[in-house]
C-alpha positions as CSV (number, residue, x, y, z in Angstrom):
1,X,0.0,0.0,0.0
2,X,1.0,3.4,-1.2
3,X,2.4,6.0,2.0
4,X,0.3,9.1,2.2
5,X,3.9,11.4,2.1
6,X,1.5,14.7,3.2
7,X,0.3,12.9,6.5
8,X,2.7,13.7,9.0
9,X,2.2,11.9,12.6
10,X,0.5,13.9,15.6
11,X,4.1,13.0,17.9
12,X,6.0,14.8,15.2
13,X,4.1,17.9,14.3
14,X,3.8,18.6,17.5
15,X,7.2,18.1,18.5
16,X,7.9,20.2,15.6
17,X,5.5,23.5,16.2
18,X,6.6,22.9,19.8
19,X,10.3,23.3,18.9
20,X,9.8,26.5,16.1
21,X,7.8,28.5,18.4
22,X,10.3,28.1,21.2
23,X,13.0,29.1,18.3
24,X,11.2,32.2,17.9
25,X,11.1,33.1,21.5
26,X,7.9,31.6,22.7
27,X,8.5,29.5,26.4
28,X,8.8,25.7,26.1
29,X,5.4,25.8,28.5
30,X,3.4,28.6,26.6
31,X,4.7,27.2,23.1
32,X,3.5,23.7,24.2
33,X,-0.5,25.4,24.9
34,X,0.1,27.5,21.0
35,X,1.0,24.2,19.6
36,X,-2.3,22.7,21.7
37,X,-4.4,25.1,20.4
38,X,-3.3,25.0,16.9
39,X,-3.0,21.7,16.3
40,X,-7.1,21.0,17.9
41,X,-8.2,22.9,14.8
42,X,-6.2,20.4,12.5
43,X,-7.4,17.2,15.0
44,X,-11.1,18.6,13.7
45,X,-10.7,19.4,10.5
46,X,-10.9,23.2,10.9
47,X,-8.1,23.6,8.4
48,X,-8.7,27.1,8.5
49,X,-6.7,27.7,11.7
50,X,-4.6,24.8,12.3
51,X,-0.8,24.4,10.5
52,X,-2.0,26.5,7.6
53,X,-2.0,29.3,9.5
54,X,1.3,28.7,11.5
55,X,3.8,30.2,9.6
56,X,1.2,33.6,8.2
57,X,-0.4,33.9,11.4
58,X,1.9,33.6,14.5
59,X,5.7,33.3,13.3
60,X,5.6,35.5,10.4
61,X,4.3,38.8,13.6
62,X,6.6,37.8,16.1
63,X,9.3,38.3,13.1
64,X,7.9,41.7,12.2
65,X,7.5,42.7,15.9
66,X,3.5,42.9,15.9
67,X,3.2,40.5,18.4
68,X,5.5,39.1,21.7
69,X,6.1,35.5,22.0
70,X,6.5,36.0,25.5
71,X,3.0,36.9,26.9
72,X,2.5,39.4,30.2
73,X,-0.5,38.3,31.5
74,X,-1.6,41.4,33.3
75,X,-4.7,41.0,36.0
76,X,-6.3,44.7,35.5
77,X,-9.1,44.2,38.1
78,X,-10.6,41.0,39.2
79,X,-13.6,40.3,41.6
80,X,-15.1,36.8,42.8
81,X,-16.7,35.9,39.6
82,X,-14.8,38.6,37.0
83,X,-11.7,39.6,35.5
84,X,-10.2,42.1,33.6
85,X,-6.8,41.0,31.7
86,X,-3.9,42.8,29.7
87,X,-3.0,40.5,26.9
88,X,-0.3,43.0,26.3
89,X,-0.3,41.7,23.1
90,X,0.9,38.8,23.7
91,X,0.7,35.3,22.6
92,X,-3.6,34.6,21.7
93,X,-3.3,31.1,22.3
94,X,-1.7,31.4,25.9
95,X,-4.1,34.4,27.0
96,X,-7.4,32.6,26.0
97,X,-6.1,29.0,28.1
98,X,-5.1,30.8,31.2
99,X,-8.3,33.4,30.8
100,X,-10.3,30.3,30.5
101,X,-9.3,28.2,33.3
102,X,-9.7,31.3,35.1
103,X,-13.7,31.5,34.5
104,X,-13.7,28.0,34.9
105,X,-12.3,28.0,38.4
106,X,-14.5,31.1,39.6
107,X,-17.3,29.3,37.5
108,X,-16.5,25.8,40.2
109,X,-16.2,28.2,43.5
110,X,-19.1,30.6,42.8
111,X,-21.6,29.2,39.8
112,X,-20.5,31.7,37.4
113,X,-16.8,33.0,35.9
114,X,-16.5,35.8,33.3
115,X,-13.0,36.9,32.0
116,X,-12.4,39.6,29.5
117,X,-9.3,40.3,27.6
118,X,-8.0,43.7,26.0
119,X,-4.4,43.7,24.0
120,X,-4.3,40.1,22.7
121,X,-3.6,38.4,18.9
122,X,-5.2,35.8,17.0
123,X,-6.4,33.2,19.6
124,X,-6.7,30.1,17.3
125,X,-10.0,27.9,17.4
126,X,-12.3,29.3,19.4
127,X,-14.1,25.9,20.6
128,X,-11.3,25.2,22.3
129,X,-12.0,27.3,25.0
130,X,-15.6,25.6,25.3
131,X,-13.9,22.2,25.2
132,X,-11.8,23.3,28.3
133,X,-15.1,24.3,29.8
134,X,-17.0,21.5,29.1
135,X,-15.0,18.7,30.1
136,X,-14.8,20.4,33.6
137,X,-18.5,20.0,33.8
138,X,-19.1,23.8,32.7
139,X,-20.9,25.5,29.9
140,X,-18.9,27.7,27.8
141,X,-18.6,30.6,25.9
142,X,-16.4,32.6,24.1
143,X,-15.9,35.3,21.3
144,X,-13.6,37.6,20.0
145,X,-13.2,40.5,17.5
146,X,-10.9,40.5,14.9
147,X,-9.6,43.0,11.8
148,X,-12.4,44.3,10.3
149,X,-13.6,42.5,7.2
150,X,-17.2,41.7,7.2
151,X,-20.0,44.6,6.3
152,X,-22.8,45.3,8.3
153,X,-26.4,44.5,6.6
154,X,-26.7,47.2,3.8
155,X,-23.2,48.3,3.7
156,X,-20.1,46.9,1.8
157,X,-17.4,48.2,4.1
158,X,-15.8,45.6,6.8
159,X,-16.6,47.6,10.2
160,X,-16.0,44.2,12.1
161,X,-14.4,41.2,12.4
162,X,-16.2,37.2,11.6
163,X,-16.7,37.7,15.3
164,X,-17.2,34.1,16.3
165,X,-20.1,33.7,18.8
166,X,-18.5,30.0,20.6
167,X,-20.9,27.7,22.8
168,X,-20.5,24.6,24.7
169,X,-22.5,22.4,26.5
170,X,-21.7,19.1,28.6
171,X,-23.1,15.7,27.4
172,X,-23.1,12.0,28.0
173,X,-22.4,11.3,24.7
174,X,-18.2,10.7,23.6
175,X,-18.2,14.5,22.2
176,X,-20.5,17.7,24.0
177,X,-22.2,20.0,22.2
178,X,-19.6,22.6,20.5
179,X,-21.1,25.2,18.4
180,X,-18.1,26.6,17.0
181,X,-18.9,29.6,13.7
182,X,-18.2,32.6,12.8
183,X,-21.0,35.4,12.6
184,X,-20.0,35.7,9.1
185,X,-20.7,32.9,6.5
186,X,-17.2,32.5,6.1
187,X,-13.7,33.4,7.1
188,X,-11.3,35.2,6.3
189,X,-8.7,31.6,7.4
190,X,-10.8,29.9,5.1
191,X,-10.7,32.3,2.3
192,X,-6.8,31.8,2.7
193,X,-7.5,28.2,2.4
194,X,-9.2,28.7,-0.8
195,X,-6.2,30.6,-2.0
196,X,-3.9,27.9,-1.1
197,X,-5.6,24.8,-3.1
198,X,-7.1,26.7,-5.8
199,X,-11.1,26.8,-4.9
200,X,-13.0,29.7,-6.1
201,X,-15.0,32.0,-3.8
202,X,-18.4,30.7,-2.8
203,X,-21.2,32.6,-4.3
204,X,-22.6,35.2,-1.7
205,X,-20.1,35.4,0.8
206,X,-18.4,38.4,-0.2
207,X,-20.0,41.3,-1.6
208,X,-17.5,44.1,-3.2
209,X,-18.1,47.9,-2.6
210,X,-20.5,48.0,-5.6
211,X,-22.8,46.3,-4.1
212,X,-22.6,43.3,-6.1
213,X,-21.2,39.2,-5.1
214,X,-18.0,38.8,-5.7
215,X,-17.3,35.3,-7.4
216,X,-14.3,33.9,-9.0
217,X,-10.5,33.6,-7.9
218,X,-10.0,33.5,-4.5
219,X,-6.7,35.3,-3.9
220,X,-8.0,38.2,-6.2
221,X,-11.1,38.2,-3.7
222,X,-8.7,38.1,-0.4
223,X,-6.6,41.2,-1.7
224,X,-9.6,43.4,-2.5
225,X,-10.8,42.4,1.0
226,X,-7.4,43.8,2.4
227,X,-8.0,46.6,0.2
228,X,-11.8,47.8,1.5
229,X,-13.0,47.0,-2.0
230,X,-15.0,44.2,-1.1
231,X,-16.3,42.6,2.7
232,X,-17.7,39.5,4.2
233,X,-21.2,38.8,4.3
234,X,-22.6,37.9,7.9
235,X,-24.7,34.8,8.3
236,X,-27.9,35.3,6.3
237,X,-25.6,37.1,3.7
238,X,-26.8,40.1,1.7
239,X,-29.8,42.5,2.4
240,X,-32.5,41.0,4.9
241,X,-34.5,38.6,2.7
242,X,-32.9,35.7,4.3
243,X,-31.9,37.2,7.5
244,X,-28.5,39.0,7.1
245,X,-29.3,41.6,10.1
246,X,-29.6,37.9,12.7
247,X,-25.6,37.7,11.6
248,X,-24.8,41.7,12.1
249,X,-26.9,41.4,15.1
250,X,-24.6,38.3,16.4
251,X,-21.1,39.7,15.1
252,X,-22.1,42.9,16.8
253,X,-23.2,41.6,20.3
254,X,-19.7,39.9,20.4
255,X,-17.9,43.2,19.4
256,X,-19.6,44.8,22.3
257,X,-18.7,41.8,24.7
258,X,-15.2,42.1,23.0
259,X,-14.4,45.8,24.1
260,X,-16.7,47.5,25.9
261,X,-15.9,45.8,29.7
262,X,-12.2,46.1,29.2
263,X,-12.5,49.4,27.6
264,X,-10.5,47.3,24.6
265,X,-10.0,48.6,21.1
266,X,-12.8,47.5,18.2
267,X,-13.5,48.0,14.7
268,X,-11.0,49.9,12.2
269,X,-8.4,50.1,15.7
270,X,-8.1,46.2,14.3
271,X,-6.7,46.7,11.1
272,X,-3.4,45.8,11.9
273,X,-1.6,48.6,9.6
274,X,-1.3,52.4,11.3
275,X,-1.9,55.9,9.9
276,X,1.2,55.3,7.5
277,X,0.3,51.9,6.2
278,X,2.9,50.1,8.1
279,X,2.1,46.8,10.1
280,X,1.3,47.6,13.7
281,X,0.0,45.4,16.7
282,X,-3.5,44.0,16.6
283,X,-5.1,44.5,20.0
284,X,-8.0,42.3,20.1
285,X,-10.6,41.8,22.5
286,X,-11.9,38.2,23.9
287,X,-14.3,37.1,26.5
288,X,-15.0,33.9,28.3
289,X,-17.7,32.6,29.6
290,X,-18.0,29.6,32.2
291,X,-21.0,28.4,34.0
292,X,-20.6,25.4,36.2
293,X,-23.3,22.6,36.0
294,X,-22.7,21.6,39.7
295,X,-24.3,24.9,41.4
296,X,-27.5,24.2,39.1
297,X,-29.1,20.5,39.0
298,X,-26.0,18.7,38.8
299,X,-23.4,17.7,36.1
300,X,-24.7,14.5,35.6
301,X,-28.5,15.7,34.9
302,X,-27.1,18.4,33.0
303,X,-24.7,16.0,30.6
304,X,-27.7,13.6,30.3
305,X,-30.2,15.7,29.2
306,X,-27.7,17.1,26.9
307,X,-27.3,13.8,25.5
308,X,-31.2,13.3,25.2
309,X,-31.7,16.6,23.5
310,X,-29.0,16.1,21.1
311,X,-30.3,12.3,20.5
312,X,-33.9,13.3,19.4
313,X,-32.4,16.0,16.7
314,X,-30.5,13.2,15.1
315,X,-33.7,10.6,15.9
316,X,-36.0,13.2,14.2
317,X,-37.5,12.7,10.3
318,X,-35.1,13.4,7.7
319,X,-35.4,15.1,4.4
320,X,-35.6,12.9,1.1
321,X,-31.6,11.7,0.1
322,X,-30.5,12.7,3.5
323,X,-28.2,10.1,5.3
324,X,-27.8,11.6,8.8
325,X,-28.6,14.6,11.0
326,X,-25.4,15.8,12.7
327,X,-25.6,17.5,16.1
328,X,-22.9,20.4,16.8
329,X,-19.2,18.5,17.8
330,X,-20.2,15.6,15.9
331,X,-18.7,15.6,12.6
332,X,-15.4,17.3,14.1
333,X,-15.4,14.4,16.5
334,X,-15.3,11.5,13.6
335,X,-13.0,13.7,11.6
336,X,-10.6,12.9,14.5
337,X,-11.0,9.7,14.8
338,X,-10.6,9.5,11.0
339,X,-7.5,11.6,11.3
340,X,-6.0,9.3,14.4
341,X,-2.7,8.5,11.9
342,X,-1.8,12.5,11.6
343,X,-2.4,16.0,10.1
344,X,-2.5,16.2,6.5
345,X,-0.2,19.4,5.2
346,X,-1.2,20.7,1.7
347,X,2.1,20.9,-0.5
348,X,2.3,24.9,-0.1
349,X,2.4,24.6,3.9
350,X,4.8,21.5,3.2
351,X,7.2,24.3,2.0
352,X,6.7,26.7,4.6
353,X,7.7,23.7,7.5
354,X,10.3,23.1,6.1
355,X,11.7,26.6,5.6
356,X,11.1,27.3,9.3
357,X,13.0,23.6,10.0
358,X,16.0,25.1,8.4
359,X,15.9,28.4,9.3
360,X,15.7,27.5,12.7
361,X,18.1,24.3,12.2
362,X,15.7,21.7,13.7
363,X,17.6,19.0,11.3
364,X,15.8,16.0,13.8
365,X,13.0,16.4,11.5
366,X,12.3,14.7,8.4
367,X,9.2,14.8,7.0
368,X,7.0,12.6,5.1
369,X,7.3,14.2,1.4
370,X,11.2,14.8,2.0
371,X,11.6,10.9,1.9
């Protein structure tokens, strides 16, 4: 049988990302939650922010000095069941664990934990934040803003991030419920993606500043985006007829959450370029969310009514050539059980590995396609 030479084992990427973000400054303990974080997406088949966005996203700013690899995490004001942190710009991944586990733990002493975060970067998968709340018995949520990309209903300039609106829920089943999306129909990661394997932009997810879908190429598409000549469409997508103002309404609820308690930067403050066009820092807002099942009925009813709820979705009538009806977590569940062997790396982020192996002079790795 044929070796898949783009599969690369989970030891070994992770060893890998591990070993380059330390090389780029990041501590061994805060580089081993980035590589965590980043690697979930890819265990879930969120290709969008897993190893295609290494390089891009995290190692290509800490180059250009838009964002530390080693993160302050700066307690601004904290009560009993809230927190204010400083990201200080810092390293997303690391801010959103230890902000997590922090509404977790006030969630286990008083019922309820909210953190917010002003100063951070690029977080990485959003549901897995949730996760870390719901396998410690706690509902979770999370959000976060992001540059500005997506247009409001009726307009066609971005004035906000894709804003994901993140919820978890505990079950007795071998995933919980993890509603995971953006507020926009798509991403800006995926958009990327697109780029990167040659896929067109999907009808109706962008609309340029003429008011009109944009359609075709999808690296032609991303650069107008960068350019304010075209924006994301929120869930529901253009106009109202389909409801496009229940996304906006979404994507700007979790703005709000994302800077108005920590006084946090939103908006156009996002774009990651200053008044002269030059790269600056990014400054984004999160907030987390934890509820613990415990000071309510109990985390056992709570995970099996969960379980029940979830059950009679998939139980219920389906529509004519329909196999299945998925419940949120499902599908990303299988898709790591399918992906048990590794991660598969497309042969564009094949290169970029292994310019950051030798750049950095990690010459223990070998990859997969190099044999």
């Amino acid at each position: 049988m044929a070796v898949n030479k783009s599969i690369v084992d989970w030891k070994t990427i992770t060893s890998f990302v591990v070993d380059a973000f330390v090389g780029y400054g990041i501590p061994r303990e805060d580089a081993e939650i980035c590589a965590d974080v980043l690697l979930e997406s890819d265990k879930r088949g969120i290709e969008s922010h897993g190893v295609n966005r290494f390089k891009p996203i995290y190692l290509d700013r800490i180059k250009d000095g838009i964002q530390s690899p080693v993160t302050n995490f700066e307690i601004v004001k904290e009560t009993p069941t809230t927190a204010v942190v400083d990201g200080h710009d810092g390293m997303g991944q690391v801010i959103g664990y230890k902000s997590m586990q922090m509404a977790i733990d006030k969630a286990k002493e008083y019922g309820m934990g909210m953190v917010v975060v002003r100063n951070s970067c690029h977080y990485g998968i959003a549901g897995y934040y949730t996760s870390m709340a719901t396998k410690q018995g706690c509902i979770g949520m999370t959000g976060t803003n992001a540059r500005p990309s997506v247009a409001p209903t009726w307009g066609v300039e971005g004035m906000f991030g894709t804003n994901p609106f993140t919820l978890g829920v505990p079950s007795d089943e071998p995933f919980d419920f993890n509603f995971d999306a953006a507020t926009s129909i798509t991403q800006n990661g995926k958009i990327e993606y697109y780029e990167r394997i040659g896929e067109d932009v999907h009808p109706g997810t962008i609309i340029g500043d003429d008011g009109e879908p944009v359609s075709g190429d999808a690296g032609v598409a991303l650069k107008r985006i960068r350019k304010g000549t075209a924006a994301l469409t929120t869930l529901g997508g253009i106009g109202e007829a389909l409801g496009g103002y229940k996304g906006y309404g979404f994507a700007l609820f979790v703005e709000l959450l994302s800077s108005v308690l920590q006084d946090g930067q939103y908006g156009k403050a996002l774009n990651g370029v200053d008044e002269n066009g030059k790269k600056c820092k990014y400054h984004l807002g999160h907030f987390f969310i934890a509820i613990d099942t415990n000071h309510f009925m109990g985390e056992d009813v709570c995970r099996k009514k969960t379980g029940d709820i979830m059950r009679s979705m998939r139980a219920s009538k389906k529509a004519p050539g329909a196999e299945r009806i998925y419940t949120a977590g499902e599908k990303e569940y299988e898709i790591r059980l399918a992906r048990k062997d590794g991660v598969p790396i497309n042969e564009s982020v094949q290169k970029e590995i292994t310019a950051v192996r030798d750049e950095l002079g990690l010459t223990q790795y070998v990859f997969p396609w190099e044999k």
